[in-house]
C-alpha positions in Angstrom: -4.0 -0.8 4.1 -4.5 -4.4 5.8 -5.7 -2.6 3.0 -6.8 0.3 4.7 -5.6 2.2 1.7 -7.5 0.7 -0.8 -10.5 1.9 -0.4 -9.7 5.3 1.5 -6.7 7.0 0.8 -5.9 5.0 -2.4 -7.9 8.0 -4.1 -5.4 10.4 -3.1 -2.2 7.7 -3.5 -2.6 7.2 -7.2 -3.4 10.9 -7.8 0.2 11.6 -7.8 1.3 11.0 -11.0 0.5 14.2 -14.0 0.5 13.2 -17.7 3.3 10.8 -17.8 5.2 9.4 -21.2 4.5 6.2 -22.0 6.2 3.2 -24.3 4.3 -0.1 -25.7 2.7 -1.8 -28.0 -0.9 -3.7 -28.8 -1.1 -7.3 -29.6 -2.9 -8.8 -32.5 -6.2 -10.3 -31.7 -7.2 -13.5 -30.1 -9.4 -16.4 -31.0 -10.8 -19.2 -28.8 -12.2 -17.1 -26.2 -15.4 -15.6 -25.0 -17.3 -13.0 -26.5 -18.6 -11.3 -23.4 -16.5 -11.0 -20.1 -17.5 -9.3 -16.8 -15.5 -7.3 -14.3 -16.0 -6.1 -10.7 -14.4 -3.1 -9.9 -13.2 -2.6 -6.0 -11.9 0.9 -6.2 -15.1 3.5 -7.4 -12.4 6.4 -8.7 -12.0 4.3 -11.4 -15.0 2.6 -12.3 -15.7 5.6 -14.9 -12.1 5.3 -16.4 -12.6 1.1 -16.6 -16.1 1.5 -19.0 -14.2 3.8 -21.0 -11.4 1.8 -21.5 -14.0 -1.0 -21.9 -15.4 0.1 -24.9 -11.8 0.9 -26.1 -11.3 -2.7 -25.9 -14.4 -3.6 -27.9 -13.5 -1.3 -30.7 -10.1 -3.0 -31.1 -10.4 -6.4 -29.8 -14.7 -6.7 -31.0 -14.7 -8.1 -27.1 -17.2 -6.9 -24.7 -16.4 -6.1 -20.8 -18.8 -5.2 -18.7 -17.9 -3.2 -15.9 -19.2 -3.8 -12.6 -18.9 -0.8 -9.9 -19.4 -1.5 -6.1 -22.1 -0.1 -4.0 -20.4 0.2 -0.9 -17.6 0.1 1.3 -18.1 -4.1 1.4 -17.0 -5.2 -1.8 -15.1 -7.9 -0.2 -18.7 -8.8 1.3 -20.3 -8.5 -2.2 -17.8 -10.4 -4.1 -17.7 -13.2 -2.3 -21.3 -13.4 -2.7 -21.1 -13.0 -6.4 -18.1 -16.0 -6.6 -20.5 -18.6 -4.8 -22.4 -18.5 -8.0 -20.3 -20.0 -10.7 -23.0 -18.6 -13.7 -23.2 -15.2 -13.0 -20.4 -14.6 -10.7 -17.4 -12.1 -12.4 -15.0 -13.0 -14.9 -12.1 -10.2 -13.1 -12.1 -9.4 -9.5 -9.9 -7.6 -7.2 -8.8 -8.1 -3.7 -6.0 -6.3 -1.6 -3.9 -9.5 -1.1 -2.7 -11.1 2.1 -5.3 -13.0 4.4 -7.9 -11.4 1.8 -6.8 -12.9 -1.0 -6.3 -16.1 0.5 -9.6 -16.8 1.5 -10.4 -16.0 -2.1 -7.8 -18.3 -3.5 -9.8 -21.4 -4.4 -11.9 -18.9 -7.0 -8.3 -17.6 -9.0 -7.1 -18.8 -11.5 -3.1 -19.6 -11.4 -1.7 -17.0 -13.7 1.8 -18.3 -13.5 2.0 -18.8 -17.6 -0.1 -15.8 -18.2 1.8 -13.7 -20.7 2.0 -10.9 -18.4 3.3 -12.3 -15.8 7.1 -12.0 -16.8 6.4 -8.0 -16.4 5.1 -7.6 -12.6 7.8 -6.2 -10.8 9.5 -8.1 -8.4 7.8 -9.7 -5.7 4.9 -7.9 -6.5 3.3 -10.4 -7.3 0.1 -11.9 -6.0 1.7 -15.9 -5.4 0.5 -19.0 -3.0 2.9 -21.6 -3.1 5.2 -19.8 -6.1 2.4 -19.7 -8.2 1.2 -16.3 -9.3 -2.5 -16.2 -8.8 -3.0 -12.3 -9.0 -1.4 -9.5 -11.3 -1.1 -5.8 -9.6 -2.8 -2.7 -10.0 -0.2 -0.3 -9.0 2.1 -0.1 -6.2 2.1 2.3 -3.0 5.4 3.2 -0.6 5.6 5.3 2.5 9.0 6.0 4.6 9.9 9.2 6.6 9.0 12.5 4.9 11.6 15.0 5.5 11.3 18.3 4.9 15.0 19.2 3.7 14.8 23.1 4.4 14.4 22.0 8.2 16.6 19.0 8.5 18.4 17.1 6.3 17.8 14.0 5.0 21.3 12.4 6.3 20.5 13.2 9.9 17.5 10.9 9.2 19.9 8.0 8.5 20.8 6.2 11.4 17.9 5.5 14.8 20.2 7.2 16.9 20.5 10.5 14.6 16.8 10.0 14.3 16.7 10.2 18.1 19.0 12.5 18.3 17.3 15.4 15.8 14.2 14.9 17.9 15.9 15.6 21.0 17.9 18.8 19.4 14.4 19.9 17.5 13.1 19.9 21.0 15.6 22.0 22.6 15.9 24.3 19.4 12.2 24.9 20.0 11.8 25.8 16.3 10.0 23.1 15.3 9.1 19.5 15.9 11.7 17.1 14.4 8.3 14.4 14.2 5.2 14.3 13.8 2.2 11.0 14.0 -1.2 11.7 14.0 -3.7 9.9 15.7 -5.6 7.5 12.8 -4.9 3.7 13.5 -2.1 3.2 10.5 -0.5 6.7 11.1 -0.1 6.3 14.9 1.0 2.7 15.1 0.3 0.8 11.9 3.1 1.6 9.2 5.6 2.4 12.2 5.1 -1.5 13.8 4.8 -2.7 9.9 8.1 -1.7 9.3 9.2 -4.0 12.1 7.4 -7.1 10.7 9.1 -6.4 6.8 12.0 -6.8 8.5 11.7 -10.2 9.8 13.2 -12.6 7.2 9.5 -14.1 6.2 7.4 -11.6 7.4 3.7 -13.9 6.9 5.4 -17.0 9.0 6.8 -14.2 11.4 3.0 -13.2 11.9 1.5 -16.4 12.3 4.0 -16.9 15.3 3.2 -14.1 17.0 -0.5 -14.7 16.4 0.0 -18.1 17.6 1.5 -16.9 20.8 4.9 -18.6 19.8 6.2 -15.2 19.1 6.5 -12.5 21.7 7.1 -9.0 20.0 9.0 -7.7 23.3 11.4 -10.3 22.6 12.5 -9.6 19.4 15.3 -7.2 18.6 13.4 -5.1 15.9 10.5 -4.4 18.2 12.7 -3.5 21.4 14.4 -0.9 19.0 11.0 0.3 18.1 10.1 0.4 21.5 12.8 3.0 22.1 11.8 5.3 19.1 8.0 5.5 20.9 9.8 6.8 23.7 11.5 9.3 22.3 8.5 10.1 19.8 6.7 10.7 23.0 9.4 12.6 24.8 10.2 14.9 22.4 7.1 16.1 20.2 3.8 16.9 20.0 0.9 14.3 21.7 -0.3 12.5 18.2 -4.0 12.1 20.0 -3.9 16.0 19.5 -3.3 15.6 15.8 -5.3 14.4 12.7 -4.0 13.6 9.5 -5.0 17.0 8.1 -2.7 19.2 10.6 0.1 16.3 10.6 0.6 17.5 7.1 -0.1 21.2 7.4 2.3 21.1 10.0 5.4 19.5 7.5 4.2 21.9 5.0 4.2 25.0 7.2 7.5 24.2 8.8 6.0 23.4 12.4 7.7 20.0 12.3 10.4 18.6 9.9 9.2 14.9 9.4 6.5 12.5 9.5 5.9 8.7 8.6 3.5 9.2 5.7 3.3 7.9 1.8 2.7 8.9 -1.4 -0.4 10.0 -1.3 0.0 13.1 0.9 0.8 14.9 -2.6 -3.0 14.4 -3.4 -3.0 17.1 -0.5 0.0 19.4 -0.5 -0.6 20.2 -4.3 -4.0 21.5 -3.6 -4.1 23.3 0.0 0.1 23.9 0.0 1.0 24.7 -3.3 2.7 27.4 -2.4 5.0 25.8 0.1 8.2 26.5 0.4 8.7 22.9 2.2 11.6 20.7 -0.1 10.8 17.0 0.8 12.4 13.8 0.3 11.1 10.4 1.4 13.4 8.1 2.4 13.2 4.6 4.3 12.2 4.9 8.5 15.6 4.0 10.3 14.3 1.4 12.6 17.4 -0.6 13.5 18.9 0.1 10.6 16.4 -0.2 8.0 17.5 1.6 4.4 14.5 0.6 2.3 11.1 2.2 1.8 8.3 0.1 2.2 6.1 -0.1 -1.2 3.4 -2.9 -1.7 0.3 -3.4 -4.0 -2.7 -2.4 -2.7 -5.2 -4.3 -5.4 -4.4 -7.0 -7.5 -6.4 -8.5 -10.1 -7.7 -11.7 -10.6 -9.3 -14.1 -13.1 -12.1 -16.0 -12.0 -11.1 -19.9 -12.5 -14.0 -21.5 -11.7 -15.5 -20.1 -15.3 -15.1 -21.7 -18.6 -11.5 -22.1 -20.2 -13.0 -19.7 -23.1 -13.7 -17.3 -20.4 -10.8 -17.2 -18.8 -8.4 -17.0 -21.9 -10.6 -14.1 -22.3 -10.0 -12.6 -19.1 -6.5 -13.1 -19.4 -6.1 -11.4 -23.1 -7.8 -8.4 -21.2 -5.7 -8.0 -18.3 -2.6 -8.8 -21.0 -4.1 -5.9 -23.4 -4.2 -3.4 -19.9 -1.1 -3.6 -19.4 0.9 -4.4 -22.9 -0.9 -1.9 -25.2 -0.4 1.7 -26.0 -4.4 2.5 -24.8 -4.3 -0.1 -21.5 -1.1 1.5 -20.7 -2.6 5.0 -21.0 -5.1 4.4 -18.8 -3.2 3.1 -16.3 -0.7 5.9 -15.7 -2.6 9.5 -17.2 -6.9 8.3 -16.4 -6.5 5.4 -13.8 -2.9 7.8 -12.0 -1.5 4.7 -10.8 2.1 4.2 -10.6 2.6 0.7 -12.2 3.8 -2.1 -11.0 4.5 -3.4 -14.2 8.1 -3.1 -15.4 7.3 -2.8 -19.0 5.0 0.2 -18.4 7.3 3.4 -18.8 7.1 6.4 -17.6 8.4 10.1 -17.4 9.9 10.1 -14.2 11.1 14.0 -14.7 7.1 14.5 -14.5 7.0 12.5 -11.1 6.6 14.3 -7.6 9.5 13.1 -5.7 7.5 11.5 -3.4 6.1 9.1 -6.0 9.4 9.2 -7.7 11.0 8.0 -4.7 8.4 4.8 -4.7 8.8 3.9 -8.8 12.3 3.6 -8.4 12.3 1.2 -5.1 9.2 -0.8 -6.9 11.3 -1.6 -10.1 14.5 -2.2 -8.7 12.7 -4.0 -5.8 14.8 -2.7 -3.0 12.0 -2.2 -0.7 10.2 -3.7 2.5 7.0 -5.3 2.2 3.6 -4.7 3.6 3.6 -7.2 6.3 0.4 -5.9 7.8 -1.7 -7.3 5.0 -1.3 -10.6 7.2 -2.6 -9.1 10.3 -5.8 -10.4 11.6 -8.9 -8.5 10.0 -9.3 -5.4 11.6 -6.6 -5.8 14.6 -5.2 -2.0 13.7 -8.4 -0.3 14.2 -10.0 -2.4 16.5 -6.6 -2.9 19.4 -3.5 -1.3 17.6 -4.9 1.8 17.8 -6.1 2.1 21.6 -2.6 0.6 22.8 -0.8 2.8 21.5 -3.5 5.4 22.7 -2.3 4.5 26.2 1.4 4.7 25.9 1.3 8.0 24.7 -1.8 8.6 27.4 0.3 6.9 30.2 3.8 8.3 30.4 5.0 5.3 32.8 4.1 3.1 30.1 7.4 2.2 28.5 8.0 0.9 24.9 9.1 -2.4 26.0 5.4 -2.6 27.8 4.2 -1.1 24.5 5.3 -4.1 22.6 4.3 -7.0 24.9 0.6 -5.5 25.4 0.7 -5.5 21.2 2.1 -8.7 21.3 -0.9 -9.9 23.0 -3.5 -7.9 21.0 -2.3 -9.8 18.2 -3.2 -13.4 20.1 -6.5 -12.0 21.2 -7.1 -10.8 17.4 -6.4 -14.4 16.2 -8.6 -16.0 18.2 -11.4 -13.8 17.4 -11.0 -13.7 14.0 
């Protein structure tokens, strides 16, 4: 996600969320600012929903945003093209953060006094240096999924009663205790993310390891981890035998009792396994202890500061009227079905699933682990991640302690290439 959720499953994340209540109020036009403002949209669910609201925001503010939609999979591609030129390039633009919004940085515009700003949950903000240069879209969260008529969720707490309910599962032969599947995030990325959150600054933690200064093998989270693979691999079903499809049939059909999933498996289960009889509960992956879920922002927005001062008040009256006002606010939750990561933005949490519940409530109160992987070099997941961990489960001598040094080398080689 790492913003391989952005443009994929982001569609099914946000589509969580039914007709939710909502609290707020609009603010009294502006002066000073520009007439016409333009916007270019990342996420093409949406793009519909943002004219709309567009030409809600004319009738009410007599301001007019045009709505640009992308016209491909490489909008980071095309926006940076459309930033060189200072005329014509967007007023609002959106990245996914981490080493993608920093090579953006020198085109935002520092939103630290933006009257927003005091409303972003906390740390979800987009800041360099303690500035905030970027306001969120929505947040995202993904832990272990349990299915509670299986197993229950307090035999999930510890790594040893993980490790030990996938050994009994096994020997039960009723059903798998776990479950991966073999896409790049499933099998490997979210599990070795949750090891980087836990480092105590997880963006210097990945420079060092890029850096070679680092080794993963070394470090106490990633031995643990390590350990876990093993038993993953001793004790269920080979994940280069399953796809993300029969990983979640198999939860919903009570062939296994847990996977490492998010949110936006709902998108899914309410359509194909409505019927279920499976009772989940997220909670956080037990990795040496771990008790929090990890939730980040997959798309923040931006305002383009190398445009006029009118402009950009402009820009920033928008984004303030999106997420302050009665329609903006309406948008967000029932046309845009994000889960906000705005703390003034209310909603009916009794009309959650409790998967997204489960994510609202560790956004706001900000007990959560972050995305770490959004400072992984471009592309490392899908391009080594993946076929490392392809041969641990492939080679059974391979242990998990050889699992994490051959990572912690596919993370130098990624750097340099990058």
């Amino acid at each position: 996600m790492g913003t391989h959720i952005t443009r994929k499953a982001v569609s099914a994340t946000v589509a969580t969320l039914s007709i939710l209540g909502l609290a707020g109020c609009g603010g009294s036009a502006t002066s000073g600012t520009a007439s016409t403002i333009t916007l270019f949209d990342s996420k093409v669910e949406i793009v519909d929903s943002l004219k709309a609201l567009a030409k809600e925001y004319k009738k009410e503010k007599g301001v007019t945003v045009e709505v640009w939609g992308t016209t491909g999979d490489d909008y980071i591609t095309q926006l940076k093209t459309k930033l060189t030129n200072q005329t014509t390039g967007p007023n609002i633009f959106m990245t996914g953060g981490g080493q993608e919004g920093d090579t953006l940085k020198s085109y935002m515009a520092d939103l630290t006094n933006a009257p927003f700003t005091k409303y972003i949950a906390k740390n979800k903000a987009y800041e360099v240096g303690g500035k905030v240069f970027g306001m969120p879209a929505a947040v995202e969260g993904y832990g272990l999924i349990v299915n509670t008529g299986l197993v229950s969720a307090s035999k999930m707490s510890t790594q040893s009663d993980f490790i030990s309910m996938l050994k009994q599962a096994k020997a039960d032969g009723k059903y798998t205790g776990f479950e991966l599947s073999q896409e790049s995030y499933f099998l490997i990325g979210h599990m070795l993310n949750t090891a980087f959150s836990m480092q105590s600054n997880p963006k210097q933690f990945v420079a060092d390891v890029v850096s070679g200064k680092v080794k993963l093998q070394n470090v106490k989270e990633f031995k643990e981890l390590g350990t876990i693979y093993e038993a993953i691999r001793a004790n269920t079903n080979n994940p280069l035998q399953i796809n993300y499809d029969k990983e979640i049939g198999d939860l919903m059909t009570g062939k296994t009792a847990s996977v490492n999933q998010g949110m936006w498996i709902n998108t899914m289960i309410s359509s194909d396994y409505k019927d279920s009889a499976a009772k989940l509960q997220m909670v956080p992956f037990p990795l040496d202890g771990n008790d929090k879920l990890a939730v980040g922002v997959p798309l923040y927005w931006h305002v383009n500061g190398t445009k006029s001062t009118a402009e950009q008040k402009a820009s920033i009256d928008f984004l303030n009227w999106l997420v302050t006002s009665k329609t903006g606010q309406d948008y967000i939750v029932n046309k845009f079905q994000f889960i906000p990561a705005m703390t003034n933005i209310k909603v009916d949490e009794s009309k959650m699933d409790v998967l997204a519940q489960a994510v609202y409530k560790a956004s706001n109160s900000g007990d959560n682990i972050p995305w770490a992987y959004q400072y992984w070099p471009s592309g490392i997941a899908d391009t080594y991640l993946v076929g490392t961990a392809q041969s641990f489960f492939t080679d059974k001598a391979m242990t998990g302690q050889q699992l994490m040094t051959k990572l912690s080398e596919d993370f130098v080689t990624a750097g340099v290439k990058r």
